[in-house]
C-alpha positions in Angstrom: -10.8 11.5 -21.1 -9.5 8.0 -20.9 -7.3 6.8 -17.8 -5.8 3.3 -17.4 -5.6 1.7 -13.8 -2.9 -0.9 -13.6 -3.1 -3.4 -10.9 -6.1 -5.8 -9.9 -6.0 -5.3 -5.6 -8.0 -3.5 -3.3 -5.6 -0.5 -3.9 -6.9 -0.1 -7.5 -10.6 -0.9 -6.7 -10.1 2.4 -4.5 -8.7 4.4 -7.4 -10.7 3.3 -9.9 -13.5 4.2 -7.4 -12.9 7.3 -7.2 -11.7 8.2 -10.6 -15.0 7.2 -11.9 -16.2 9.8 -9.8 -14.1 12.6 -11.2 -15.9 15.7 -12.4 -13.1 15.2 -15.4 -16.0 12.3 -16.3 -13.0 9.6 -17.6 -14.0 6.5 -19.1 -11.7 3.7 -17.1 -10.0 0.6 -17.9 -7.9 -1.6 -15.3 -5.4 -4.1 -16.3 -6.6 -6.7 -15.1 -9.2 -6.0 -12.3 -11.2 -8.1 -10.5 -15.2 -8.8 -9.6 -15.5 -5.6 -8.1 -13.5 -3.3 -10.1 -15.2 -4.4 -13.4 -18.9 -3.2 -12.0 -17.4 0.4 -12.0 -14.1 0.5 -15.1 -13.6 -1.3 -18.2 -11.3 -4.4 -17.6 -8.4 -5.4 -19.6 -7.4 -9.4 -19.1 -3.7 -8.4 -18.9 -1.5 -8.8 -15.9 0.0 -5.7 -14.1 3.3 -7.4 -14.3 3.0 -7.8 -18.6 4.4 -5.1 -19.5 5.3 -5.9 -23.1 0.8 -6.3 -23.6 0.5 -3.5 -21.4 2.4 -1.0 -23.4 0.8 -2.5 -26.5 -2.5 -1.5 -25.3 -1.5 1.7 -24.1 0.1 2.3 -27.7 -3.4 1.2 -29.1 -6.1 2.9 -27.1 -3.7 6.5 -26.1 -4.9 6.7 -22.3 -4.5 10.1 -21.4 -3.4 9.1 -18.3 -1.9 5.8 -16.8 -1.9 4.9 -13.1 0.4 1.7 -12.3 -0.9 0.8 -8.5 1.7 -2.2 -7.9 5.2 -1.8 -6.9 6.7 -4.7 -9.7 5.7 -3.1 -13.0 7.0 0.3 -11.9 10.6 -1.3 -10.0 10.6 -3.3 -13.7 10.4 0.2 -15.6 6.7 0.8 -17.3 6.9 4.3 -16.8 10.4 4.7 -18.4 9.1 2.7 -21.5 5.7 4.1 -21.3 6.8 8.1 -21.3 9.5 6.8 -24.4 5.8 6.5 -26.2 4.8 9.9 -24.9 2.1 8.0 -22.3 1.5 10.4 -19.4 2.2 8.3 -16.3 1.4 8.7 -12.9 4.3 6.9 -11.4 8.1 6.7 -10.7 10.7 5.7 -13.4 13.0 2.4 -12.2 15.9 4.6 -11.2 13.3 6.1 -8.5 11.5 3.4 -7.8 14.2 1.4 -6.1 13.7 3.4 -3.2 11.2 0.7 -2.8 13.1 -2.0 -5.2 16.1 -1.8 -3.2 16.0 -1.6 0.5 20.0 -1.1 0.5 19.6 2.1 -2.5 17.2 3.6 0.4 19.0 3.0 2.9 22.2 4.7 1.0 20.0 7.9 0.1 18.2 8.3 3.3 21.7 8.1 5.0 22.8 10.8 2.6 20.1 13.1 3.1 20.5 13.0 7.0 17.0 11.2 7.6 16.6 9.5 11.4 16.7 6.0 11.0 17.7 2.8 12.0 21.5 1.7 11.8 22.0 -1.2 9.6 24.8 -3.6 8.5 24.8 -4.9 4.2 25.5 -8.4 3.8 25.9 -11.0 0.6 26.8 -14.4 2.2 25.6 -15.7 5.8 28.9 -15.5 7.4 29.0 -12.1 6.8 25.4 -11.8 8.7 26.3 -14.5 11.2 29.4 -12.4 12.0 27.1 -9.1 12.7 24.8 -11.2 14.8 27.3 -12.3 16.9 28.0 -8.9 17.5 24.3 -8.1 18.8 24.4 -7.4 22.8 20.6 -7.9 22.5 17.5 -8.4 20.7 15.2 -8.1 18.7 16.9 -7.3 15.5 15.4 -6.5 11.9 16.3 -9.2 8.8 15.4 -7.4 5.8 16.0 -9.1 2.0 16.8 -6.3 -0.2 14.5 -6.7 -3.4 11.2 -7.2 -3.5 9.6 -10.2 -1.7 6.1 -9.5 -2.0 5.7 -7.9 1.8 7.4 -10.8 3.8 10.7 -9.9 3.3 11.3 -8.3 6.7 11.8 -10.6 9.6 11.8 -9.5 13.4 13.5 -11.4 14.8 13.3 -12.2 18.4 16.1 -14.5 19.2 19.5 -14.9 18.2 18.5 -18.5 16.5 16.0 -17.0 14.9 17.9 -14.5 13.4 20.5 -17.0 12.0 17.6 -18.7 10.7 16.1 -16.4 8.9 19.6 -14.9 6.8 19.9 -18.5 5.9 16.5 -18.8 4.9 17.7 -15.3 2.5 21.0 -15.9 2.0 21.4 -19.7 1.5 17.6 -21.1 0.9 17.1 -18.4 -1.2 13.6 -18.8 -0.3 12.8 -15.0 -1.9 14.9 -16.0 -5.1 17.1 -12.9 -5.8 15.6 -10.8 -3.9 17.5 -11.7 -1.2 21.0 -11.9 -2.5 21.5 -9.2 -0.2 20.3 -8.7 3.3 20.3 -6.0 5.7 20.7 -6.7 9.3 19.0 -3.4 10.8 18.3 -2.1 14.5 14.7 -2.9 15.5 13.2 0.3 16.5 10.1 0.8 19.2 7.5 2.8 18.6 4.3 3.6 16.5 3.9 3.3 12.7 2.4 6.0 10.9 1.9 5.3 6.7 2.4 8.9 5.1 1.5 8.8 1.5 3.3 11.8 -0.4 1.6 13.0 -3.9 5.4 14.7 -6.1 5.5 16.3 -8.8 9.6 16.0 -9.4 9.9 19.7 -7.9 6.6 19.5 -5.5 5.4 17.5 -2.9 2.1 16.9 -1.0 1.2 15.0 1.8 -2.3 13.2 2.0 -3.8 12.5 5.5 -1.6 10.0 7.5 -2.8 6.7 8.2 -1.9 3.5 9.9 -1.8 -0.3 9.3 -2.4 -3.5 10.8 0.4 -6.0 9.2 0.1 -8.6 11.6 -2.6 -11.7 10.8 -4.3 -11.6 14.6 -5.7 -9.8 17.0 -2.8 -8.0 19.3 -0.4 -7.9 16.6 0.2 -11.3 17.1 0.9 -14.5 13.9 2.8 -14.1 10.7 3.0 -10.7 8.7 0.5 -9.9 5.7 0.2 -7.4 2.9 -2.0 -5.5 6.0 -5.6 -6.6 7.8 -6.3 -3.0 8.1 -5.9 0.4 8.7 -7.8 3.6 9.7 -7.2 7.4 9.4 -5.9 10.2 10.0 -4.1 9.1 13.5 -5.2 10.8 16.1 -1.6 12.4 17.7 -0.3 12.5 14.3 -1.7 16.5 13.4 -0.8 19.0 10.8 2.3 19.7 13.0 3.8 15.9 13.1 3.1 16.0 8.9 5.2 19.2 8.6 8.1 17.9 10.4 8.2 14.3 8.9 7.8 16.6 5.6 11.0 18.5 6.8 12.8 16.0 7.9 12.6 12.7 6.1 10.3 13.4 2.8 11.9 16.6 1.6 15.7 16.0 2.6 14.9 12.5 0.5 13.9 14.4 -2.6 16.4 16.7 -2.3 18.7 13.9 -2.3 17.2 12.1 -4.9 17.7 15.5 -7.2 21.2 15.4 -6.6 21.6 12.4 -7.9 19.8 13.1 -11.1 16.0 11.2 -10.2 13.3 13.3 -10.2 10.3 11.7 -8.2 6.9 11.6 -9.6 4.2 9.9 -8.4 3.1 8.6 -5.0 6.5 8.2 -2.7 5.1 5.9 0.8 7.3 7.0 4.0 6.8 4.2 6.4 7.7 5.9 9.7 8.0 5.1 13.3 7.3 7.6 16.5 10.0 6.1 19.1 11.4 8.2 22.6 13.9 9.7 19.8 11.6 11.4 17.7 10.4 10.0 14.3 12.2 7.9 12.1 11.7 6.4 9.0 11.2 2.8 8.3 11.1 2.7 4.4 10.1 3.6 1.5 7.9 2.5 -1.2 7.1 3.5 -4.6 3.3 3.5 -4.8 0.4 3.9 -2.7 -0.4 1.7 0.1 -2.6 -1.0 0.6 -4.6 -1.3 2.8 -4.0 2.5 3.1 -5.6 3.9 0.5 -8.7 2.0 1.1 -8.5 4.4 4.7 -7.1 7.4 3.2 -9.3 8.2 -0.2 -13.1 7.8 1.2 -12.0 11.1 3.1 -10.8 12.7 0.2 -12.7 15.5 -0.8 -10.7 17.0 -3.2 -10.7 15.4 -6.8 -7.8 12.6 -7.1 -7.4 12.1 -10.7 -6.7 16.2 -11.1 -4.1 15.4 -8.2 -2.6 12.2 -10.4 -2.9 14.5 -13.4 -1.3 17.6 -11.9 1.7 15.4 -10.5 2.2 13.6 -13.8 2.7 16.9 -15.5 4.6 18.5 -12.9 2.2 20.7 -11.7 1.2 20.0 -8.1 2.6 23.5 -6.7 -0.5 25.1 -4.7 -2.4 21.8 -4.4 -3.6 21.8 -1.3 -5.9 18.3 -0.7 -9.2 18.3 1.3 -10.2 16.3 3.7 -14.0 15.2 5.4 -13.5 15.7 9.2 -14.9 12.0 9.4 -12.8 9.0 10.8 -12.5 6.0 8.3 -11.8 2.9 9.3 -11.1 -0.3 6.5 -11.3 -3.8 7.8 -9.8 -6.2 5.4 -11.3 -9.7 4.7 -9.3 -12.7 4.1 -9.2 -16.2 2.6 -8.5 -19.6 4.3 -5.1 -20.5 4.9 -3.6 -16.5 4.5 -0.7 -15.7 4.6 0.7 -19.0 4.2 -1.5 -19.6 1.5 -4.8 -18.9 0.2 -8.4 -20.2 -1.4 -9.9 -19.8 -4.4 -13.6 -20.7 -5.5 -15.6 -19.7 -2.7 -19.1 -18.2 -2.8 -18.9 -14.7 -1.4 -22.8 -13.9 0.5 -23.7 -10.2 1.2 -22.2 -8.1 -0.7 -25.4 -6.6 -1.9 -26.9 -5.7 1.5 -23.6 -4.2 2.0 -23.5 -1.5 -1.1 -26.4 0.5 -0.3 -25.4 1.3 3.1 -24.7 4.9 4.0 -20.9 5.5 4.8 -19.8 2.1 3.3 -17.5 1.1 0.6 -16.4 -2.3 -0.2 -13.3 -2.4 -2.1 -12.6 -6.0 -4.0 -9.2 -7.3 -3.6 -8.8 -11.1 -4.6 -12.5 -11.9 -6.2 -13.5 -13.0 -9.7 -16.4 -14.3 -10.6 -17.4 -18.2 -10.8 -17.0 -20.0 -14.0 -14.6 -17.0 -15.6 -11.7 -14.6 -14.8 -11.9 -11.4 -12.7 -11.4 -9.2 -16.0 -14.2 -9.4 -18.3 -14.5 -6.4 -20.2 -17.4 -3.9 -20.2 -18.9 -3.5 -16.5 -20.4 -6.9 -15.0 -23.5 -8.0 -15.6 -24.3 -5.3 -18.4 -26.4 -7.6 -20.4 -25.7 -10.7 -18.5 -27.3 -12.9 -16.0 -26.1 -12.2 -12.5 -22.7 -14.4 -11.6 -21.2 -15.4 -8.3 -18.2 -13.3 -7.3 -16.3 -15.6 -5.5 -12.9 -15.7 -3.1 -9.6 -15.7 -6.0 -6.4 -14.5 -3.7 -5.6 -14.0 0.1 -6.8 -10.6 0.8 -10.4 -10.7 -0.2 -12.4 -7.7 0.4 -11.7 -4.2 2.4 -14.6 -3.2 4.4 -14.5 1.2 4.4 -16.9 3.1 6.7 -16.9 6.7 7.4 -17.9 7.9 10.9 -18.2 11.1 13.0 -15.7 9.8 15.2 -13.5 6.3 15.3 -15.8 4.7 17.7 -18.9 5.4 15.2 -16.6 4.6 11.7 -15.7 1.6 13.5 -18.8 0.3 14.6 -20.4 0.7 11.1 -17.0 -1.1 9.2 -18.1 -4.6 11.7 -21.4 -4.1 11.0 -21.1 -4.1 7.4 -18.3 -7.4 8.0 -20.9 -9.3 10.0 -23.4 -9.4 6.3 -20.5 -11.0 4.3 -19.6 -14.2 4.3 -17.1 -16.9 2.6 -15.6 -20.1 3.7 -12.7 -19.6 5.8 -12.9 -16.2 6.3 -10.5 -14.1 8.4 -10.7 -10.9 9.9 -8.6 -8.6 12.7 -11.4 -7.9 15.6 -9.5 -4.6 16.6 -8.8 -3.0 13.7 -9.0 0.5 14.8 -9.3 0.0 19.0 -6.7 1.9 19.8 -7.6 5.0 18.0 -11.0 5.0 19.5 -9.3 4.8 22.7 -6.9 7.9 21.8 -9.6 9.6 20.4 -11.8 9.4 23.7 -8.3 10.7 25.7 -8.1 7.2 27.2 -4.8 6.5 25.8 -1.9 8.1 23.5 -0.8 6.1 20.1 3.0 7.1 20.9 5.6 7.3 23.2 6.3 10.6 25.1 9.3 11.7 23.8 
């Protein structure tokens, strides 16, 4: 069996990672990869936003099975073009995928399938948004841009000057190009986020363990946002019982709705959700699966994920029922200098083989390559070859995965294995997973009582 990985993040490293380990035995590639992934799949030196060269390659080598990890290529249509070639794809068509593409689109269909969330104005020019400021009695208040802005399109915003500050930045700047043509003004809701990552089918749908994030570039949620600095699961709070009623009231109403309208959803569909006083509410969508989620949520996986890919590709999830180690797993992302603002490239990454023998722990390669060359390179690294440097090549480095009987052990093992690895500039979170040792031990609850 062949299966193609698009993407070259942490998120794919994960998949490919456990793909490889499929009892369906697949031979990998991954378009384009990076350091890590190429020790473990076959990488392609094509971009996951190509998708002229990717479908050219998919035409040539007949994956039986393509995986596209990032949100552009599938908002930009790869599946559509790839299934026109009769390339099973594990992934949502463009007219699903702007429930990620569009924050407006999901905003229309979750307000047509009767979903809790937050009320929200539309706007195309700033005086529109100025106007519906003006309005506020207080703050904060959420500016979103509508399209995709590569994860810092959504501003809180504190203050009233802040707020005008940041449509203009949209509207008038056009500092996210045409992304933000269109911004939403939305009511900033209190509470705890919970990441639920749904497996469809187009008639079934699955939920896999819930997880949670760490957007926020320092310690007490405090600097710019990121793409995420970490994340642990399951949530302790967030049980079987939460799962079936976010399934009942947000996930399947939006399918539902979705159906009606003539999408049928395949692939992974992401419900960023909140816990607030009122109950919980949904946050967004997106179209894919999550990073740094996924780098929390498969290590506990027990049940085999490329049969679950397959399955919903074909349409036949119904009766999948996932399994899950009663372990905690906690992943502590690693960045480069300068992130989020900016990042660096070039430097020597030290450790990283004390770190891969060690029981319970998984390092997941985000933005390496290795010195003197690309991050792609063909067959697995080093086959043949003289060992080579990975070094830093993006902002979000490396995701540090530990397993653990418990938060507090999972947690102590992920440090541990950050304190052997080592790169110029590097940034990590110091309390990635605190709080759900804390709720674990009964010391504190992750939510509000309701």
């Amino acid at each position: 069996m062949r299966v193609l990985v698009v993407g070259g993040g942490g998120r794919e490293h994960a998949l490919v990672h456990s793909f490889v380990r499929s009892s369906l035995t697949p031979q990998v590639f991954c378009a384009p990869g990076n350091a890590g992934i190429a020790a473990e799949a076959d990488c392609v030196p094509i971009g996951a936003e190509d998708v002229p060269a990717l479908l050219d390659f998919a035409a040539r080598e007949r994956p039986d099975l393509t995986v596209v990890g990032p949100e552009a290529p599938l908002v930009a249509g790869i599946t559509d073009l790839f299934r026109e070639r009769d390339l099973l794809v594990f992934g949502p068509d463009a007219h699903a995928a702007r429930m990620e593409g569009s924050k407006l689109f999901a905003k229309e269909v979750i307000g047509e399938a009767g979903a809790p969330t937050g009320a929200y104005t539309r706007h195309a020019t700033a005086e529109s948004a100025h106007a519906a400021l003006a309005r506020l009695e207080s703050y904060p208040v959420v500016i979103k841009a509508d399209g995709l802005a590569a994860g810092k399109g959504v501003i809180i915003a504190r203050t009233a000057a802040e707020a005008r500050a940041s449509v203009d930045d949209m509207l008038v700047a056009k500092s996210f190009g045409t992304a933000g043509d269109v911004v939403l003004v939305e009511e900033h809701l209190v509470g705890s986020e919970v990441s639920l990552l749904v497996l469809c089918d187009g008639e079934t749908a699955v939920p896999l363990a819930p997880a949670q994030d760490y957007k926020r570039i320092f310690a007490g949620d405090q600097g710019p946002n990121t793409g995420g600095m970490g994340s642990y699961c399951p949530v302790p709070g967030f049980e079987r019982k939460a799962v079936d009623a976010a399934m009942d009231q947000v996930v399947e109403p939006v399918l539902a709705t979705l159906k009606r309208r003539g999408i049928a959803y395949r692939g992974v569909l992401y419900a960023g959700l909140i816990v607030t006083t009122d109950g919980t509410k949904v946050l967004e969508f997106n179209c894919r699966f999550g990073d740094p989620e996924t780098q929390a949520v498969l290590p506990r996986l027990q049940s085999d994920l490329l049969e679950l890919c397959l399955a919903a590709a074909k349409g036949e999830l119904a009766g999948a029922t996932p399994v899950w180690t009663p372990q905690a797993c906690v992943a502590v992302v690693l960045a480069s200098a300068g992130y989020p603002a900016s990042s660096h490239k070039g430097d020597v990454i030290e450790g990283l083989d004390s770190v891969a023998t060690t029981d319970g722990v998984t390092v997941y390669h985000a933005g390496t390559a290795f010195a003197g060359g690309t991050s792609a390179g063909g067959a697995a690294a080093g086959a043949g070859t003289a060992r080579r440097d990975v070094v830093t090549a993006g902002g979000r480095v490396l995701a540090v995965s530990a397993l653990g009987d418990g938060f507090a052990a999972a947690r102590q093992r992920a440090y541990e294995a950050v304190a052997r690895i080592r790169f110029d500039g590097m940034q990590s979170r110091p309390d990635i997973a605190e709080r759900a040792v804390r709720a674990e031990a009964g010391e504190a609850s992750l939510f509000p009582a309701s």
